[in-house]
C-alpha positions in Angstrom: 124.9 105.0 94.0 127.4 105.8 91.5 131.3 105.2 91.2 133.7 104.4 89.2 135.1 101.0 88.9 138.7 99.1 89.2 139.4 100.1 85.5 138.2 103.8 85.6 135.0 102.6 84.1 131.3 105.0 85.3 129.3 102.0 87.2 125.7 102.8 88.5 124.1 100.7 91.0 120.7 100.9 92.5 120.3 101.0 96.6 116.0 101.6 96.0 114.9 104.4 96.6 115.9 107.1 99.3 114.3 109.3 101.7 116.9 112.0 103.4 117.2 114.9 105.6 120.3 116.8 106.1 121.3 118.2 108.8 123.8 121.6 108.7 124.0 121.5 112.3 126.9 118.3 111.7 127.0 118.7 108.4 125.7 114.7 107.6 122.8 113.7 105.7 120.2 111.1 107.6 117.9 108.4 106.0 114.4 108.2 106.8 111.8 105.8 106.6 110.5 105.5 103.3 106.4 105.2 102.5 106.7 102.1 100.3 109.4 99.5 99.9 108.1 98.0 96.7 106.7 100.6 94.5 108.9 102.3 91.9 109.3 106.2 91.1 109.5 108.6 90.0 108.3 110.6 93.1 106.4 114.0 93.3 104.4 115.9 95.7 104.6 118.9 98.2 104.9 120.3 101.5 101.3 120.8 103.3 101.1 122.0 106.8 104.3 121.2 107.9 103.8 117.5 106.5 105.5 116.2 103.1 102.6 114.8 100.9 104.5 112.2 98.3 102.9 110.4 95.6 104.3 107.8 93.2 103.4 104.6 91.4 105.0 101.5 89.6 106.0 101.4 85.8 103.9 100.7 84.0 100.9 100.1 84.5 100.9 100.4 88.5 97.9 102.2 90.7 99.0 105.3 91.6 99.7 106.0 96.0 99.9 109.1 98.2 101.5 108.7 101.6 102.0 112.2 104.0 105.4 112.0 106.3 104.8 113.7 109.4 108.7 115.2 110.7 107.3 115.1 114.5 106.8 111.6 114.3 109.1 110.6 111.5 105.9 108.5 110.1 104.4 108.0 106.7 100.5 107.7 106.9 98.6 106.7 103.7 96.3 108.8 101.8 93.8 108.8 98.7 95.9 108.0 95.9 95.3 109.6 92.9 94.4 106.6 90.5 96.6 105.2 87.8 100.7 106.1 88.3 101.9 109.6 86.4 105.3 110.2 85.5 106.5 113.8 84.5 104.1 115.6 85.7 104.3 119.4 87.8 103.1 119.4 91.0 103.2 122.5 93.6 101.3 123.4 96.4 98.7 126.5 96.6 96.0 127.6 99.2 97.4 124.5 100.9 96.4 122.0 98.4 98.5 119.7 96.2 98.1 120.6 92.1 99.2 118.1 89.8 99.4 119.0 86.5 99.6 116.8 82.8 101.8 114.0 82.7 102.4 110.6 81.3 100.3 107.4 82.7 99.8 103.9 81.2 95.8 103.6 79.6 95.7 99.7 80.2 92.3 99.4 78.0 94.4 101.0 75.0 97.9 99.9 75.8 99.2 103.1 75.5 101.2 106.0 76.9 99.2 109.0 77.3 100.5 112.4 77.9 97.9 114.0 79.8 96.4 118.3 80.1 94.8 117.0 83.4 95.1 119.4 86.3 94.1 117.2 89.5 94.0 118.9 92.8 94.4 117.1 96.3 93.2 118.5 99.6 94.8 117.1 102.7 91.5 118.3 104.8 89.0 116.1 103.1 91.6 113.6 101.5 89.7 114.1 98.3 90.7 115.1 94.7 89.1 117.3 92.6 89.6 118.5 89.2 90.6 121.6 87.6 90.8 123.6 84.4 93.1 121.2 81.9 96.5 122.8 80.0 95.9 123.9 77.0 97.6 120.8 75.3 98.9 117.8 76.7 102.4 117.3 78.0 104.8 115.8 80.2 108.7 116.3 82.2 107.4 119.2 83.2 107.9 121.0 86.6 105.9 123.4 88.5 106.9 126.5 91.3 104.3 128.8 92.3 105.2 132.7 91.8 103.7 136.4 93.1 102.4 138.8 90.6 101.1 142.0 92.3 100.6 140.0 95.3 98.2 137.2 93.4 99.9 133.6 93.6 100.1 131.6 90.3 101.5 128.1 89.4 104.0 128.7 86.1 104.6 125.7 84.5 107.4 125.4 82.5 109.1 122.3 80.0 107.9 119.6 78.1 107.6 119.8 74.4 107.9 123.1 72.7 106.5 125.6 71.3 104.6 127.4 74.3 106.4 125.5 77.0 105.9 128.6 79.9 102.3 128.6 81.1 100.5 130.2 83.8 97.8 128.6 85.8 95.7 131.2 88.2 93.0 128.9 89.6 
């Protein structure tokens, strides 16, 4: 939450993380249960037949977890996490599967950062990940939307380091 203090100073303080739905119906915002109370962010994931599929992980070296909230029963049931933690990585959804695309993670035998060209896929019917073709360099704080082009869906992945930060990804 942020303010600003007695003395007109910018303060930040921390409340953990938040899941919220607004409503425009009365105009208010509504917290929701959250999947985890003790793992840190950042957060990424997709929508998947009417079910939000989240996945996250702590810093820095923390396994990765997937959870799926379900807005009929307000409920978050866990899924197949997808290993070690990422952090700046794309994710969208396409043919009802979640991509998630390069990113940073923590290599524990190295004790490194890595920045990853890994495209992993995740498919809510098996609950099962699978990999695809990799970037064509690594990178990371990217984001992912998927677009139309003569009626064939693509994932464009734009950011991260430049040059050549607008890609295309037609699996």
């Amino acid at each position: 939450m942020a303010y600003f203090d007695s003395n007109g100073c910018y303060e930040y303080q921390s409340i953990g993380p938040a899941f919220l739905r607004y409503d425009p119906a009365v105009d208010r915002w509504v917290r929701l249960p959250f999947p985890w109370s003790t793992i840190g962010g950042p957060y990424a994931g997709g929508v998947i037949g009417g079910k939000l599929y989240m996945m996250g992980g702590a810093w820095p070296e923390g396994k990765g977890v997937l959870a799926a909230y379900d807005p009929a029963t307000n409920k978050w049931t866990p899924k197949n996490a997808l290993g070690l933690a990422r952090w700046g990585t794309a994710t969208a959804v396409l043919g009802s599967k979640l991509y998630v695309i390069g990113g940073t993670r923590y290599n524990a035998e190295l004790g490194v950062l890595e920045t990853l060209d890994k495209t992993r896929v995740y498919d809510p019917t098996t609950n099962l990940w699978g990999t695809r073709a990799s970037l064509p360099s690594p990178r990371a704080d990217i984001s992912g939307t998927i677009v139309r082009v003569n009626g064939q869906a693509r994932i464009e992945v734009i950011g991260g380091m430049a040059p050549g930060n607008n890609l295309q990804y037609v699996p």
